[in-house]
N, C-alpha and C positions, 0 to 999 in steps of 0.2 A: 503538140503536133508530132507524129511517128514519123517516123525516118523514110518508111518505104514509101507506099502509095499516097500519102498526103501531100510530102515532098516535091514528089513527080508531077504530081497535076498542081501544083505553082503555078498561075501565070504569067507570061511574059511582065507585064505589069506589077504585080506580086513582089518579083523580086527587083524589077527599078526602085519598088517604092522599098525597098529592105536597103538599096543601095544607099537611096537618098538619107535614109533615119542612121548607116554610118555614118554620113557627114555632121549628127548631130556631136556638139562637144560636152552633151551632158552626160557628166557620168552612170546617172541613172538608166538612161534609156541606153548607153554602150553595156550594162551589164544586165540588163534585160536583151538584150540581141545577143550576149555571150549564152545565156542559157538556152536562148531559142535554136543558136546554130547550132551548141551542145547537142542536140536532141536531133538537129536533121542530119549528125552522123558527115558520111561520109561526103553528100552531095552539098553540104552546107558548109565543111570547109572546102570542096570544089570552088564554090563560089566565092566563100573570102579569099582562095588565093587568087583567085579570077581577078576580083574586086584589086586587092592590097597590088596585083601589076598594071591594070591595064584601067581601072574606073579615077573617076574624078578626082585631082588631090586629095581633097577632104574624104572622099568614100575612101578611098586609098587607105589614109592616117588607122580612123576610124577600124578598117578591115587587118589591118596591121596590128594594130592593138589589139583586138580581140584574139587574134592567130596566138601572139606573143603569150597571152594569156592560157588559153587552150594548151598549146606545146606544153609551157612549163609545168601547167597541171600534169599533164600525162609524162612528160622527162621526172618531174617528183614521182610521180606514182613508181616508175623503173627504180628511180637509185632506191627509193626505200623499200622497193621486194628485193635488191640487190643485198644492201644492208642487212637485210633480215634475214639473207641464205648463205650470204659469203664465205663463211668461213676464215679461219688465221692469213691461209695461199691462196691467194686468185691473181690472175692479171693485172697489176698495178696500171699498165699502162690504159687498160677497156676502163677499170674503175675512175679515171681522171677524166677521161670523156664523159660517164656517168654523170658523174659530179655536175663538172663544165656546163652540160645540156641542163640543169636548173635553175640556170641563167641565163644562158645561149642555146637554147632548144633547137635551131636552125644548124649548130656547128657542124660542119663536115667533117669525120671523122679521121674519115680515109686518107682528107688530102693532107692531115695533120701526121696519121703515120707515114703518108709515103714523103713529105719532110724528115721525121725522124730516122725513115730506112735512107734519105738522101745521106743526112749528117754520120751516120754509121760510117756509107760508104766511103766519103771524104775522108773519115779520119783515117779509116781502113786502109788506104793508099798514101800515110803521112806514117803509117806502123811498118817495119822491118820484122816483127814478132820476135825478135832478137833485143830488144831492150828490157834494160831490168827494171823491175816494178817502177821504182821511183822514176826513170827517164820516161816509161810510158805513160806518167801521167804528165811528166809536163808537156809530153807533145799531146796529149786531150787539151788540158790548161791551154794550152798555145792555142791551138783550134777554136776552142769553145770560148775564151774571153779577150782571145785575140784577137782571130781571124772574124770571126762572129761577132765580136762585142757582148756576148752574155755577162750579166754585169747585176747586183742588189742594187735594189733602189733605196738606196737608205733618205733619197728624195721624198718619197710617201709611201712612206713602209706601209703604211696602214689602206692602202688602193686595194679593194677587194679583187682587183684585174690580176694584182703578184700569185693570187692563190689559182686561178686557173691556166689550167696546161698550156692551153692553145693559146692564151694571153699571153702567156710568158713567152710562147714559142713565137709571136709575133710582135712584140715590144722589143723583146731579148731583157727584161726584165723582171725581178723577182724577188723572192724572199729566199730562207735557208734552203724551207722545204722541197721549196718550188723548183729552184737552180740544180737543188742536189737531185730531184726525179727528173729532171731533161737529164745531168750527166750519168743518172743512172740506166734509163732508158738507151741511149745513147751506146753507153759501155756495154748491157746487155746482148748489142747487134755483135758484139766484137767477144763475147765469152770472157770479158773482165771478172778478176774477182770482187768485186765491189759490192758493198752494202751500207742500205743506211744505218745511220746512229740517230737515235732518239733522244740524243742527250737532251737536258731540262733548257731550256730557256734558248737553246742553237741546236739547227740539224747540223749532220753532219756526213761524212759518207769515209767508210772504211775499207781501203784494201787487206784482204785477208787472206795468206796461204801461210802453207808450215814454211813457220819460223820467218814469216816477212809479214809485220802489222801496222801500218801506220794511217794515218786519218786526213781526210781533206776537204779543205771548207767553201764550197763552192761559191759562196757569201763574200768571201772575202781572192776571188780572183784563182781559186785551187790553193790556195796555202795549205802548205803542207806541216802537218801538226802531228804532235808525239802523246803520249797519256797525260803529261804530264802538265801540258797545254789545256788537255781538257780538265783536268781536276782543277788546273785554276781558272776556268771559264767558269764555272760551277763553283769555286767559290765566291769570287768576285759578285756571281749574281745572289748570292747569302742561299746557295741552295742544297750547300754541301754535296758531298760525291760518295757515289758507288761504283763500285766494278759493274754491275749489274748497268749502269746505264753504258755503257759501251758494245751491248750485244747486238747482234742484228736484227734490227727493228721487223718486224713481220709486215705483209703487205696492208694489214687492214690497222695494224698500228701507223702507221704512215698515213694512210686515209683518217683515220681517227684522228691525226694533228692536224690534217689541213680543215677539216670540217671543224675543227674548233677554231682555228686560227679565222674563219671567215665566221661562225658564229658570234666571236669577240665584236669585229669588224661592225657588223650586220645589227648587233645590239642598239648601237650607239645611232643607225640611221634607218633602220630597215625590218621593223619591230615581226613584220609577215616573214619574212625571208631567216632573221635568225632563228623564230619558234621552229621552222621547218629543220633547218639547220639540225635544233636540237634536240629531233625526232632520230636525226641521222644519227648522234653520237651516243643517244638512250640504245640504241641497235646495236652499234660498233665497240661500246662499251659493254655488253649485256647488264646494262641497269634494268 
């Protein structure tokens, strides 16, 4: 069936009886209706979102599921031309939406950042611009694990939800990575000097100006840490230490560890979703 005139002269009838075969729960015939509406373009998801608000529970389920499906193919198809053209510096914060949408194709982006320009401006009204490095962070630290509750989940580290943005930005839960790009994101609105640390086995985030360096663990509440903290974090995990791992992690280095960290994840439950995964880090790795 062609999208244009084929489509169009559907009749009334036509498409009741396309509603009724959503209601069906075999898988077969839901992905025989995924490739048909594939084809009728744009008037064919007209109709499954038509269907997935306003038709029969079951046509409903049915039309929902195949949307779900549709999106993420096309949300996959973006990150990975994204992947493939990025470059070292791009937008960390656009690339986390990217990502997010191959699971949540529906996300609203917008209301996620104007969240983030909210938390900006909070903290932006708790700053005098007169504190020194270190007091400025604990009034972030106050804010973000205080006032907020942003907090690890060392509950179920392993919830593929810690690795997406807008997950963590509405749980207020996370992993190293995750916690350290909201307080990164975050301090960006304010012109902080802040960067991530790629260290092996913990993120990490580092204020950096002449002659003032120290590091903070967003994991663990903003604790505030010395080099020296990190060389035994890195030993402790038997992974030995570099100077080199304490540089500032680049935007698509950071993307490259949450796409593995949810790769890991996605191995163990989710065999479609890690392959994809690991189309993403053959790209952000240039393997």
């Amino acid at each position: 069936m062609t999208e244009d005139r084929n489509v169009k002269e559907l009749r009334e009838g036509e498409w009741q009886a396309l509603a009724r075969l959503l209601a069906d729960e075999d898988l077969r015939v839901l992905n025989l209706l995924e490739e048909q509406f594939r084809g009728m373009g744009a008037h064919g998801l007209q109709f499954l979102e038509t269907t997935a608000k306003e038709g029969e529970p079951a046509s409903r389920r049915g039309a929902r599921q195949i949307l779900q499906v549709i999106r993420e193919g096309e949300s996959t198809q973006a990150f990975h031309r994204f992947c493939a053209h990025c470059g070292s510096h791009f937008d960390l914060e656009a690339a986390c939406w990217l990502l997010a949408k191959t699971r949540y194709p529906e996300l609203d982006e917008g209301a996620y950042h104007a969240r983030l320009d909210q938390m900006g401006r909070e903290l932006r009204e708790r700053l005098t611009g007169r504190e020194t490095p270190r007091a400025t962070i604990e009034v972030c630290n106050h804010y973000l694990f205080r006032i907020l509750g942003f907090r690890g989940n060392d509950q179920d580290y392993y919830d593929p939800d810690n690795s997406y943005l807008h997950r963590v930005l509405d749980r207020r839960l996370g992993i190293p990575i995750t916690l350290s790009v909201v307080y990164l994101l975050v301090a960006k609105r304010l012109n902080l000097p802040l960067h991530g640390v790629n260290l092996p086995g913990h993120f990490l985030l580092k204020w950096q100006t002449e002659g003032v360096q120290f590091f903070i663990d967003p994991f663990h509440q903003g604790q505030l840490r010395q080099e020296e903290d990190c060389r035994r974090m890195c030993e402790q995990l038997a992974m030995g230490f570099h100077p080199a791992y304490l540089a500032a992690a680049t935007p698509r280095q950071v993307l490259l560890r949450m796409c593995r960290n949810l790769q890991a994840i996605y191995k163990e439950s989710d065999a479609v979703r890690a392959g994809k995964l690991q189309r993403f880090i053959s790209l952000l790795a240039g393997e």
